[in-house]
C-alpha angles and dihedrals in degrees: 000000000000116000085250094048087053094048097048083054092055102038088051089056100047085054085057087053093048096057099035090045109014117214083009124166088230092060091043088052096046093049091047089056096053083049090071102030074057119006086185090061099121114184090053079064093050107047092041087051081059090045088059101051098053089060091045098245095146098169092059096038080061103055091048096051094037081057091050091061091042083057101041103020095171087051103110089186083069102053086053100052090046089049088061094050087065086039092064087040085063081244099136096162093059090036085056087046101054094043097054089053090056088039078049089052090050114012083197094056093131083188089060097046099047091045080055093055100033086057087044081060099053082051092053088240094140105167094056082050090055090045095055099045086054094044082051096052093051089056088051118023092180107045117097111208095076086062098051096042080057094047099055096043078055094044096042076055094061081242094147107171092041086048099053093048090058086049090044096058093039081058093052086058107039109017084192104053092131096183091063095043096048082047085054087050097057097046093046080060089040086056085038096250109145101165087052086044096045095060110042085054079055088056099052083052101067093044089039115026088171098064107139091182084047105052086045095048097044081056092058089052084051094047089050088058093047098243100141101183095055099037083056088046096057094044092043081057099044083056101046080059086041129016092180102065108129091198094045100051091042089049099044082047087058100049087045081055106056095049081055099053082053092050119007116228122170088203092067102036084054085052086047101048084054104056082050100052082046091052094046094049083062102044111008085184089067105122104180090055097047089045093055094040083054093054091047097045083046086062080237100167 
């Protein structure tokens, strides 16, 4: 058997590993071993360098992806790669400089220009940001990551208006982009707009039923109208996605409270007590949660 043949081989099983155990040591094994059957075998470098960020290895994620632009240096989809790397390093200079070589290599790289005004964002350069999204969405009129991008530089900005027509036109293009409509629902509570809100996390509900922020949100908006049950039912929900949410266990406390302090039931301030105590032996600094454990250890009704 030929040194390529070998490497394809292992290559091909490292990539069987990687779907069946993703970030595992036995396709990292396996893509290091078609590495040396073929040390030009791109693609080995590549998926390895994602393996490694994903465990947040970011030392060894760079030395793969720097390989991958030593070995296709006119490949723009490698300088970004490796820009992210630095990205995730915190090392926004070096991150600037490897997306606007790949932006160098394809001036319509959508990719390069987005990463560029993604990093002058970090540096709170908002206007270049804002440069660069609209400059994406010239290159590419129908893509809708440009917009969003866009909408959520405006919305972070408390730009609301600005922020909504972005959303809006994503929405004219994909009806189900749940992350926009999730993002609609939280600025239509921001304005105090529950009804607005209200739909558009129903609407990420019947795309993502399995929205663990919706269904927590959707039982704030019930909270707010004063609709307990329903309030308890969506939370209840949130945490059965999600059992960890610090918001949605303290919320879902609160609403069980306040049907306590109405008829007073040991059985359910036990239960109560509990989900506190839970929330607090993930985040001791959470205030909500150790205010209301007080009251209810206070006997406050």
């Amino acid at each position: 058997m030929d040194q390529k043949t070998s490497a394809t081989e292992w290559f091909m099983e490292g990539c069987r590993y990687d779907l069946l155990d993703p970030q595992s040591d036995k396709a990292i094994e396996a893509y290091k071993k078609s590495i040396i059957f073929d040390p030009t075998l791109t693609a080995a470098y590549v998926n390895l360098g994602f393996i490694y960020l994903q465990r947040e290895d970011y030392d060894w994620a760079l030395i793969c992806l720097r390989r991958v632009v030593e070995l296709e240096p006119k490949n723009p989809e490698a300088y970004n790669n490796l820009g992210y790397v630095y990205e995730k390093m915190e090392r926004l200079g070096s991150a600037r400089q490897m997306y606007e070589q790949a932006l160098a290599l394809n001036p319509k790289n959508v990719e390069a220009i987005l990463n560029i005004g993604h990093i002058s964002e970090l540096e709170g350069n908002y206007f270049n940001a804002v440069q660069h999204y609209q400059k994406a969405i010239e290159v590419d009129s129908h893509a809708v990551s440009p917009r969003f991008f866009l909408a959520l530089l405006y919305d972070h900005h408390d730009m609301f208006d600005e922020a909504v027509r972005e959303y809006q036109d994503i929405l004219e293009m994909n009806p189900s982009h749940v992350n926009t409509l999730f993002n609609l629902g939280n600025l239509h509570v921001h304005l105090g707009d529950c009804n607005k809100a209200m739909t558009f996390f129903k609407q990420v509900l019947i795309f993502d039923p399995n929205h663990a922020e919706a269904w927590n949100n959707l039982g704030s908006i019930y909270e707010v109208m004063e609709k307990d049950e329903e309030a308890i039912t969506a939370y209840q929900k949130s945490l059965s996605l999600n059992p960890f949410q610090e918001e949605a266990n303290v919320n879902l406390a609160q609403s069980q409270y306040r049907q306590y302090c109405t008829n007073p039931d040991e059985s359910k301030k036990e239960e109560i007590v509990r989900r506190l105590y839970f929330v607090l032996s993930i985040n001791p600094q959470k205030k909500r949660a150790q205010k209301l454990l007080d009251e209810l250890m206070a006997g406050k009704t």
